[in-house]
VOROLUM-917224 format. One line per field, with one value per residue: residue number from 0; chain; x negated, z, y negated of N, C-alpha, C in turn. Coordinates in steps of 0.02 Angstrom, whole numbers, padded with zeros to 5 digits. Layout:
BEGIN
nr = (NUM | ...)
kette = (A | ...)
n.east = (X | ...)
n.up = (Z | ...)
n.north = (Y | ...)
ca.east = (X | ...)
ca.up = (Z | ...)
ca.north = (Y | ...)
c.east = (X | ...)
c.up = (Z | ...)
c.north = (Y | ...)
END
This chain:
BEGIN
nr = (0 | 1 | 2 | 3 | 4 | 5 | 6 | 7 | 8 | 9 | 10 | 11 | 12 | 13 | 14 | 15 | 16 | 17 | 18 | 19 | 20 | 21 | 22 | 23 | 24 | 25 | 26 | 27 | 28 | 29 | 30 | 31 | 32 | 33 | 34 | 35 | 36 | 37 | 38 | 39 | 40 | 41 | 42 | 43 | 44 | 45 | 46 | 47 | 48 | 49 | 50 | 51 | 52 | 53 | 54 | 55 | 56 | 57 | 58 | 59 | 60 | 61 | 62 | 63 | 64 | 65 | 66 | 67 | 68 | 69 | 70 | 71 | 72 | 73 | 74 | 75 | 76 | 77 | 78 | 79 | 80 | 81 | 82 | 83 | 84 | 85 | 86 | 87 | 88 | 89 | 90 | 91 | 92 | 93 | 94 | 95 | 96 | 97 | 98 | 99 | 100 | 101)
kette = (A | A | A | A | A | A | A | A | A | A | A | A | A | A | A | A | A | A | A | A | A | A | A | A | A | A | A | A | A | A | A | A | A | A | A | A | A | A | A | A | A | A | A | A | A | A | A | A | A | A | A | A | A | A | A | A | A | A | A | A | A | A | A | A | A | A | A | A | A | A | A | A | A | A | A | A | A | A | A | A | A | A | A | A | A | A | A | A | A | A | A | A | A | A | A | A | A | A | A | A | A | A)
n.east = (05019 | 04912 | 04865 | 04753 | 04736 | 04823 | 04788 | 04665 | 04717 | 04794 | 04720 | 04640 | 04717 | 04703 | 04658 | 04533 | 04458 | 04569 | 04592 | 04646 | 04714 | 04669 | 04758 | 04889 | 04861 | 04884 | 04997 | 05082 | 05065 | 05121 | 05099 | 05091 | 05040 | 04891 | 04784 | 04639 | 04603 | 04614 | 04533 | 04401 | 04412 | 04391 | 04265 | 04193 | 04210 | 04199 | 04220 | 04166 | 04090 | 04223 | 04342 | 04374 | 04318 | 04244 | 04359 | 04427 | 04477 | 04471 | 04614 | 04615 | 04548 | 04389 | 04253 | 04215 | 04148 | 04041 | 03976 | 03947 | 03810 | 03715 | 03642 | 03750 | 03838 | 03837 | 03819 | 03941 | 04005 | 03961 | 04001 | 04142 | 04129 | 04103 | 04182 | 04286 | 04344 | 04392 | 04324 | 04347 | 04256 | 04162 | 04273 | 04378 | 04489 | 04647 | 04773 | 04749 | 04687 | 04744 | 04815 | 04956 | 05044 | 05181)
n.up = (-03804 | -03759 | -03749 | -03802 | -03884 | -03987 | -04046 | -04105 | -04186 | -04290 | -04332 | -04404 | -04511 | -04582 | -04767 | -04880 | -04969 | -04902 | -04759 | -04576 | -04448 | -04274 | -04209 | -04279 | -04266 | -04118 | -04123 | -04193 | -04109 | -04017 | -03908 | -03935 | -03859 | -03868 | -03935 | -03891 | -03817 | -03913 | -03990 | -03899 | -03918 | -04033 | -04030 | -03952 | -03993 | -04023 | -04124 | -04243 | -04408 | -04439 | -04389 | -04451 | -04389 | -04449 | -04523 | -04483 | -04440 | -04387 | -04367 | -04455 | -04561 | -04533 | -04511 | -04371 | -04212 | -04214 | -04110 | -04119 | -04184 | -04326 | -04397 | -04388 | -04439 | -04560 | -04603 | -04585 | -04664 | -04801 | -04790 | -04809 | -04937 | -05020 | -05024 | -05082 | -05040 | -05054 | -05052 | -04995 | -04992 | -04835 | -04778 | -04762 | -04894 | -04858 | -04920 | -05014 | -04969 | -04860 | -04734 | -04783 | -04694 | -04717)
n.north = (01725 | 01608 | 01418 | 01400 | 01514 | 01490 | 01368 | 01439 | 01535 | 01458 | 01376 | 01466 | 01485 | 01367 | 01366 | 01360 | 01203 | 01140 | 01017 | 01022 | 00903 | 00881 | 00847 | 00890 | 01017 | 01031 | 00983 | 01088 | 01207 | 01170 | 01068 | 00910 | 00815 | 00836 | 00842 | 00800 | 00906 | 01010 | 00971 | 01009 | 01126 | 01165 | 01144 | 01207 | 01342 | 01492 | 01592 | 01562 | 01577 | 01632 | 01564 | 01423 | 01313 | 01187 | 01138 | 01049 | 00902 | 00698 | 00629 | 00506 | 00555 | 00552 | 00619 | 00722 | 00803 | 00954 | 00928 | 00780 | 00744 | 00668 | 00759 | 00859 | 00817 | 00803 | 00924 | 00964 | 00885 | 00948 | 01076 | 01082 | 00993 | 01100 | 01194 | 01108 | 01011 | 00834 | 00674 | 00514 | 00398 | 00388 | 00462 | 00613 | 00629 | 00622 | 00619 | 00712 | 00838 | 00872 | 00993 | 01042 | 01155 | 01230)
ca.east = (04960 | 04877 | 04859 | 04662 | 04712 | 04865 | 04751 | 04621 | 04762 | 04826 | 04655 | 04628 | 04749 | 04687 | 04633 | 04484 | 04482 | 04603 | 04601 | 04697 | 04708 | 04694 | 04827 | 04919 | 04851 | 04913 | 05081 | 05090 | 05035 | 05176 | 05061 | 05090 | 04982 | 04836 | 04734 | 04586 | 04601 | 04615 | 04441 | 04346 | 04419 | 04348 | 04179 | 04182 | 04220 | 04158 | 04222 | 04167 | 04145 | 04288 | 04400 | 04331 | 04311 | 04221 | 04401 | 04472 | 04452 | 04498 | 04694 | 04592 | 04512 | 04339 | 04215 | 04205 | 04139 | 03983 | 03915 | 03937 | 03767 | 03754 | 03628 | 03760 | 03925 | 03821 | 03816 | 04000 | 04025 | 03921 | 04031 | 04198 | 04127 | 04079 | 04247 | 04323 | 04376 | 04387 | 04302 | 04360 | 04210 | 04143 | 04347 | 04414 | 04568 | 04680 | 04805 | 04754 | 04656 | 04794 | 04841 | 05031 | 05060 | 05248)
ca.up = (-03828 | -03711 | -03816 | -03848 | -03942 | -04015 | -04100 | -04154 | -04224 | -04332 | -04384 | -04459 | -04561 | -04661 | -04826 | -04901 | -04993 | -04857 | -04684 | -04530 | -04400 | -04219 | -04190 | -04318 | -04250 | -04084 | -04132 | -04209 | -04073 | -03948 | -03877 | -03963 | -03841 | -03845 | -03983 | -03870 | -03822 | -03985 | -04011 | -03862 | -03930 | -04102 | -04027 | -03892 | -04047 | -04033 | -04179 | -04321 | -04467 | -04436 | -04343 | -04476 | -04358 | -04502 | -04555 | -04434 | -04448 | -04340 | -04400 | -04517 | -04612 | -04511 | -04480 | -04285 | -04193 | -04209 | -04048 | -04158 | -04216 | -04385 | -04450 | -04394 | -04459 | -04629 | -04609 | -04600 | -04759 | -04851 | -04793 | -04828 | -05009 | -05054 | -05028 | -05122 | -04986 | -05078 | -04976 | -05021 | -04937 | -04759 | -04727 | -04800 | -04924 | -04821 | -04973 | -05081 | -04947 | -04778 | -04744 | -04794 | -04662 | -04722)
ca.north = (01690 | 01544 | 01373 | 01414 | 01561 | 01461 | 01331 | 01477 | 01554 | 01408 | 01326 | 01518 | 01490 | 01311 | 01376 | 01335 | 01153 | 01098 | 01019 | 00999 | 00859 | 00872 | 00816 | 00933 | 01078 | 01002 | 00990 | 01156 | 01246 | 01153 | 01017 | 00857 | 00777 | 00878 | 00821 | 00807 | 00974 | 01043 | 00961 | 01027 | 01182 | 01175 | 01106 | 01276 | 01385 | 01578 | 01627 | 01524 | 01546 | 01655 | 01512 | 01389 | 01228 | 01122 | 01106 | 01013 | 00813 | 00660 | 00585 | 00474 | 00589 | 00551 | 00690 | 00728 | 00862 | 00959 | 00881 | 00681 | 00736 | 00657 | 00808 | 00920 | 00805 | 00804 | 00985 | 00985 | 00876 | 01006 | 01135 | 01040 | 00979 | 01154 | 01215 | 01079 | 00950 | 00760 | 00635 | 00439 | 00341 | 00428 | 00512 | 00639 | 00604 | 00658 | 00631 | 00785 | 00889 | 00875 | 01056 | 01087 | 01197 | 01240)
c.east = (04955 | 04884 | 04801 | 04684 | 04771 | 04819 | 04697 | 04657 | 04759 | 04751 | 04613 | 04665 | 04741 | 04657 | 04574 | 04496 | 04531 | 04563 | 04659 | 04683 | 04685 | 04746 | 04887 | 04914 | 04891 | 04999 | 05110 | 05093 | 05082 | 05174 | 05050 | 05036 | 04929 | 04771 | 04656 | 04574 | 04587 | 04547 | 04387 | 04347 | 04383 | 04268 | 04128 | 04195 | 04188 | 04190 | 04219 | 04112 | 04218 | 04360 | 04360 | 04340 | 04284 | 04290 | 04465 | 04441 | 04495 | 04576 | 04656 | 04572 | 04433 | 04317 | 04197 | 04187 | 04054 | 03926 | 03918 | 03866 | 03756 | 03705 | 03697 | 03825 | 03891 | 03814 | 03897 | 04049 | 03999 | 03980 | 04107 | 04195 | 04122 | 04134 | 04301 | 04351 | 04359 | 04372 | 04318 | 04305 | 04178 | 04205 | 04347 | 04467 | 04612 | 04769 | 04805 | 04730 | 04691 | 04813 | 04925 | 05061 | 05141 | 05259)
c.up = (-03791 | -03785 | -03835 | -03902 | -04010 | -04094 | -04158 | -04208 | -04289 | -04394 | -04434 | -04529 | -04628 | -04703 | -04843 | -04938 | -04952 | -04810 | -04639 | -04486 | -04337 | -04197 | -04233 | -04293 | -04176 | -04065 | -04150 | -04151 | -03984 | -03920 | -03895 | -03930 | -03841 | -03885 | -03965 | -03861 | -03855 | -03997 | -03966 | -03886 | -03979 | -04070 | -03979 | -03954 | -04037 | -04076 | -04243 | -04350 | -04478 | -04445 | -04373 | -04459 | -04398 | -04529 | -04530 | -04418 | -04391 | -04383 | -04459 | -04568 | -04594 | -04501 | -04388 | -04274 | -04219 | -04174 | -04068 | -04168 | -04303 | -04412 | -04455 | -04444 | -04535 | -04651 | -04617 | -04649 | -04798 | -04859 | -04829 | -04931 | -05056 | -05063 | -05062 | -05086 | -05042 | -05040 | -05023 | -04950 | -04891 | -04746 | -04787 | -04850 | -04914 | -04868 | -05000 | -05028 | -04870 | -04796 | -04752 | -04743 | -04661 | -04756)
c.north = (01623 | 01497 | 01378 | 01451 | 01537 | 01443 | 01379 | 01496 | 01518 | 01373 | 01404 | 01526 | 01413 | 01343 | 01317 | 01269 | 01119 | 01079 | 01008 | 00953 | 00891 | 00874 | 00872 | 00988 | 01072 | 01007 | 01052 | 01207 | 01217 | 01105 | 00957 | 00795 | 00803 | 00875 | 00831 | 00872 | 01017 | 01018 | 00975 | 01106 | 01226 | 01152 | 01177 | 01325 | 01442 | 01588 | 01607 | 01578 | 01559 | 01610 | 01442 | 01297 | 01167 | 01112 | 01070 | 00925 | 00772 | 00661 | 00521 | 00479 | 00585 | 00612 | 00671 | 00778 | 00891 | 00930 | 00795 | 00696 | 00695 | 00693 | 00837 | 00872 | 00795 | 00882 | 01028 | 00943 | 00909 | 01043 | 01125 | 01020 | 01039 | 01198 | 01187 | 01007 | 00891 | 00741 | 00564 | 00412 | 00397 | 00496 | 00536 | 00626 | 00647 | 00686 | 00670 | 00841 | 00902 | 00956 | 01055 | 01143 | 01239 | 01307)
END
């Protein structure tokens, strides 16, 4: 498995009401530096909803991605709130809604 299909892999596996980092997925997947990567990855996505890229946030808990449109990054707090995600302010709360991956 290449690291594209790594990260698809991995970000198939956040459960609903969670998210994962960048950077988390990143590290998971071997590539500790790769963060960016991991986000052109989710932004190139063919298989969403499948490979559910709305659940992948900056390391702050910020919404990113979806082009930095802010219809679409309001389109991916919809999707995030409707699943259960907490949001403290603009970020996520990365406190109750970080994926566990263990």
């Amino acid at each position: 498995m290449n690291f594209r299909e790594q990260v698809y892999f991995l970000a198939k596996q956040i459960p609903k009401g969670k998210v994962a980092t960048y950077g988390q997925l990143a590290k998971l997947a071997n590539r500790p530096r790769a963060a960016r990567a991991v986000g052109m990855f989710m932004r190139t996505n063919p298989f969403a909803p499948v490979v559910p890229c709305h659940r992948v946030v900056a390391s702050t808990g910020a919404l990113t991605g979806f082009f930095g449109k802010q219809r679409k990054l309001d389109q991916k707090r919809h999707l995030l709130e409707a699943e259960g995600v907490i949001f403290k302010g603009e970020n996520v709360d990365l406190r109750q809604c970080l994926w566990d991956n263990q």
